[in-house]
C-alpha positions in Angstrom: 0.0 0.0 0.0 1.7 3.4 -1.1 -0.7 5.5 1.1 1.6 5.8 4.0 -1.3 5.1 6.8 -0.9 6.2 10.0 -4.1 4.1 11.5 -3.0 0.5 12.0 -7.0 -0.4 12.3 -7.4 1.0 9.0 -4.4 -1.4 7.7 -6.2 -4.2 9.4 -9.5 -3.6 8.1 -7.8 -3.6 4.5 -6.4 -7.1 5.7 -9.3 -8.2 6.7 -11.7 -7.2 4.0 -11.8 -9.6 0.8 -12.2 -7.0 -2.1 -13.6 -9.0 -4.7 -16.6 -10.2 -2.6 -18.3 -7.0 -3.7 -17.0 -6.5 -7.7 -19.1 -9.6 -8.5 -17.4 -12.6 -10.4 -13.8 -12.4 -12.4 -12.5 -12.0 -14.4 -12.9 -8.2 -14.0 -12.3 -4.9 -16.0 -9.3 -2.5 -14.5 -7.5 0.7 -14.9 -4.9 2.1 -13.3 -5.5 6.0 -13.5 -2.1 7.8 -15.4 -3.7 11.3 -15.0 -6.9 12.4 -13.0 -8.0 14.3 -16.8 -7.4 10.4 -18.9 -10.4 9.1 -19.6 -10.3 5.1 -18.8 -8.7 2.6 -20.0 -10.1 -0.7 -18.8 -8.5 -4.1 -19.7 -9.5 -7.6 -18.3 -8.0 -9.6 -16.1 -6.6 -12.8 -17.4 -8.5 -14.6 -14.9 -10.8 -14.8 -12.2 -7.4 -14.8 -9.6 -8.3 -12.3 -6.7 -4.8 -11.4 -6.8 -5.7 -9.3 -9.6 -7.9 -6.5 -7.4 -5.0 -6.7 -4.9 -3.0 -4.3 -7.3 -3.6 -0.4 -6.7 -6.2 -0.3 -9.5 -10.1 0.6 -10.5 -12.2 -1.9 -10.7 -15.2 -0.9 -12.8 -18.6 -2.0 -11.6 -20.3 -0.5 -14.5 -17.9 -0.2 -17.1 -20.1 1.7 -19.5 -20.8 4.7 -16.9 -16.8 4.6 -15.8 -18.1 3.5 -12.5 -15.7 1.8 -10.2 -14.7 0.6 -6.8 -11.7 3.1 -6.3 -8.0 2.9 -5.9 -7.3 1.3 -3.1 -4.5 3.9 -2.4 -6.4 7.0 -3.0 -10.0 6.0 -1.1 -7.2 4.8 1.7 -5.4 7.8 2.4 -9.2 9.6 2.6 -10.4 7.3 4.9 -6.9 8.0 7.0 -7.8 11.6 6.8 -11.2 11.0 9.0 -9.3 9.6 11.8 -11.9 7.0 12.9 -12.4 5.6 16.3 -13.8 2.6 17.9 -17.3 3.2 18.6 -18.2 5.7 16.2 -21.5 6.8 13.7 -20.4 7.1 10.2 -22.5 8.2 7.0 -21.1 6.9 3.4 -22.2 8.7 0.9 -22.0 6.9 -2.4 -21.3 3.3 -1.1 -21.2 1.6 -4.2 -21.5 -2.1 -3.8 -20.2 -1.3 -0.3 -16.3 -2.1 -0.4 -15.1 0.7 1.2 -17.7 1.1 3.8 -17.0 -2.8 4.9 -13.2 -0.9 5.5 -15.2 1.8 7.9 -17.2 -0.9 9.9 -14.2 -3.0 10.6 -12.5 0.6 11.7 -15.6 1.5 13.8 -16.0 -2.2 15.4 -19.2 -3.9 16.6 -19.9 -0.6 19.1 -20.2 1.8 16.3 -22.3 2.1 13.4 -22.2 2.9 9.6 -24.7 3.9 7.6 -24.0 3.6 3.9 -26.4 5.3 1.4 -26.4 5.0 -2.2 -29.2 7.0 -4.9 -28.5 4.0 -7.4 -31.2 1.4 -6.4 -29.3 -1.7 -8.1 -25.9 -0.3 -6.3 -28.2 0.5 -2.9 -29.4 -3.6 -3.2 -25.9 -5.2 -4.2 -24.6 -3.0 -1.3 -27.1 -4.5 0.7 -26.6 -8.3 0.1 -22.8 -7.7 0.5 -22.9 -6.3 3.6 -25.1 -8.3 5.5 -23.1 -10.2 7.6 -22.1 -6.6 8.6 -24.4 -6.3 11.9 -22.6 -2.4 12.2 -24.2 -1.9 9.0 -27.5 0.0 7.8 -27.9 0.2 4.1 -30.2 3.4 2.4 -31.5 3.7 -0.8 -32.3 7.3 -2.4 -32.6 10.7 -0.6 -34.8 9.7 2.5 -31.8 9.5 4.9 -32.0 10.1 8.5 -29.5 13.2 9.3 -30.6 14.0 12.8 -28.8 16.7 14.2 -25.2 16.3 15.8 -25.7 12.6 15.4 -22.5 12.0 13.1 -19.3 11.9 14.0 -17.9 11.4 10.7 -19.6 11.7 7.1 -17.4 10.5 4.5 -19.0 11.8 0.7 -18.0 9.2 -2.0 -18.6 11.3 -4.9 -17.7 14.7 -6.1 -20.1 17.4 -5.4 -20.0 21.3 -6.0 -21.0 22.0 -2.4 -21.7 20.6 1.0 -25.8 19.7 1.5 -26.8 21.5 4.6 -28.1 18.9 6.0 -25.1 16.4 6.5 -23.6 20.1 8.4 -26.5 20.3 10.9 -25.3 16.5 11.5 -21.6 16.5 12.3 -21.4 16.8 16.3 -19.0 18.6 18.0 -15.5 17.3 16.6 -17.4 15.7 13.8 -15.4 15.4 10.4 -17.2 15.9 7.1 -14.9 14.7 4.3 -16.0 15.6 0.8 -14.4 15.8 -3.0 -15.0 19.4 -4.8 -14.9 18.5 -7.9 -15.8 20.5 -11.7 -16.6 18.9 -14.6 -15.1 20.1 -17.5 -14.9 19.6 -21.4 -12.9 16.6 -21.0 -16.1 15.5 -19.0 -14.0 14.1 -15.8 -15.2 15.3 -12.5 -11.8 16.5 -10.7 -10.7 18.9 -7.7 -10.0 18.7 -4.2 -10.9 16.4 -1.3 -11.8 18.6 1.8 -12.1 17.8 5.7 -14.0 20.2 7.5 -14.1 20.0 10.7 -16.7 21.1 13.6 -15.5 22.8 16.7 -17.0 25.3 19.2 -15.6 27.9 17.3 -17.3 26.7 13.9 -16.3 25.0 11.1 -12.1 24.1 9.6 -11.5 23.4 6.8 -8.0 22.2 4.1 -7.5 20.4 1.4 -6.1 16.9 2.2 -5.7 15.7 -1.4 -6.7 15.9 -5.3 -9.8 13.8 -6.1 -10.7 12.5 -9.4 -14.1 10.7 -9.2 -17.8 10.2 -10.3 -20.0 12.5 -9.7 -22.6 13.0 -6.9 -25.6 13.2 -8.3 -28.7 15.9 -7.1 -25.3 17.9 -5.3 -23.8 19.3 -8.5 -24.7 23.1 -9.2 -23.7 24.4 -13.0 -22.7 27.9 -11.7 -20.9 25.8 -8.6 -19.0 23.9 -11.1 -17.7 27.1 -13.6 -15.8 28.3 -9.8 -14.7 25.2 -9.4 -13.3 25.0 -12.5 -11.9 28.6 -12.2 -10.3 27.9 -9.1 -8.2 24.2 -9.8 -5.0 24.1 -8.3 -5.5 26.8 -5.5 -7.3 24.5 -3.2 -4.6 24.7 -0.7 -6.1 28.2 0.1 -8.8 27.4 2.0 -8.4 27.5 5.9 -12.5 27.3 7.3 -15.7 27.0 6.2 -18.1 30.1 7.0 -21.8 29.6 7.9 -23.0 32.7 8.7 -24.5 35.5 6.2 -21.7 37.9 4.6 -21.5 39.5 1.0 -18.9 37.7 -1.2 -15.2 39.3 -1.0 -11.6 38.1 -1.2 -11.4 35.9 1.4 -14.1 33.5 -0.3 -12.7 30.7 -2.0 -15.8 29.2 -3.1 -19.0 31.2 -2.0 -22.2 28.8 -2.0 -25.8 29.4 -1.0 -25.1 26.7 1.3 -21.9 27.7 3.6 -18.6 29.8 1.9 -15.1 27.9 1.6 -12.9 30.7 3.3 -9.2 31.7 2.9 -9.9 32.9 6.7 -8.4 30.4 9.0 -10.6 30.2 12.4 -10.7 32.5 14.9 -10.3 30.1 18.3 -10.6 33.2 20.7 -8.3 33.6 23.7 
């Protein structure tokens, strides 16, 4: 693994969880991404050996949409970033056929809880049947999903949006980590940007850049004008320091300034 982990229960839920329970039956179609702007790729595994999804590749789950199960690297590193513990509520957003959230249940352990929620009905229902031996484990189909207030202590978004729903806000509790891909699409038609961690406290919201995210898009949580910014503003993503809730005209200091919340060059004022 080339992600350079820093959570040993993360390393042991990747031990533990067999990959190609959830891609369905080999031999299977793969990529390994050369640039986040190349469109795909696949070829097909000379067999139906699971050493083949071992590599640090895609695995397409429907080829003809260039929808995969990601890089085991990249969706790694992003898990890392959420620094889960023992006992805690996740949200996946974008689930898939629910690889990656069998990762964050073995992370959580019996004491906590994952909810994994997919818009894709077929994806929602494979998700379902692979993760049932996963008693940590509540699977969600469409947009029906229940964010109570400060009930999450991390929500991780699996797909790129143009901006953060309130909702999944109202639902991070104090310390709570939302971690969600910015992404634009642009003529090349590849949905790319930034992955951002923002972060609750009592002071409001942080917010960085932990990494560049090339991935499908989340669909119902794209905005066209959202996406032109986006666009406008690849390769500064580094800039932002918080995420700002409350009302204020758009100046310099906004990085990205939605209806929804403003990404903010301002770094947090903590008080005395």
């Amino acid at each position: 693994m080339s992600a350079r982990l820093r959570s040993k229960a993360l390393v042991d839920a990747l031990a533990r969880v067999q990959r190609e329970r959830f891609l369905g039956p080999g031999p299977w179609q793969v990529v390994i991404p050369v640039s986040p702007l190349a469109r795909f790729q696949y070829s097909t595994t000379p067999d139906a050996n699971p050493k083949h999804v071992y590599a640090d590749v895609l695995v397409a789950i429907d080829a003809d949409r260039g929808l995969n199960n990601g890089q085991p690297s990249g969706l790694a590193s992003w898990i890392d970033a959420l620094d889960l513990k023992t006992g805690e509520r996740v949200f996946h957003i974008g689930c898939g056929s629910g690889y990656y959230t069998a990762i964050l249940a073995e992370i959580v352990g019996p004491a906590g809880l994952v909810i994994a929620i997919d818009i894709d009905a077929p994806l929602a229902h494979q998700a379902g049947q692979n993760l049932a031996d996963y008693h940590n484990v509540q699977v969600w189909y469409g947009d029906d999903v229940p964010f109570e207030p400060e009930s999450a202590d991390a929500i991780f978004v699996n797909a790129g949006a143009t901006h953060p729903l309130p909702a999944w806000l109202d639902a991070l509790a104090l310390g709570g980590r939302l971690l969600i891909p910015l992404t634009a699409t642009g003529p090349e038609g590849v949905s790319t940007g930034g992955m951002f961690l923002v972060k609750r406290t009592r002071a409001g919201f942080t917010a960085s850049c932990v990494s560049g995210a090339a991935i499908y898009p989340c669909i119902g949580v794209r905005n066209s004008d959202l996406n032109l910014e986006l666009w406008r503003r690849r390769g500064t993503e580094r800039q932002v320091h918080s995420f700002r809730r409350d009302p204020h005209p758009p100046d310099t200091t906004c990085w990205l300034h939605t209806p929804y919340g403003c990404f903010s060059t301002l770094f947090l004022a903590t008080g005395p």
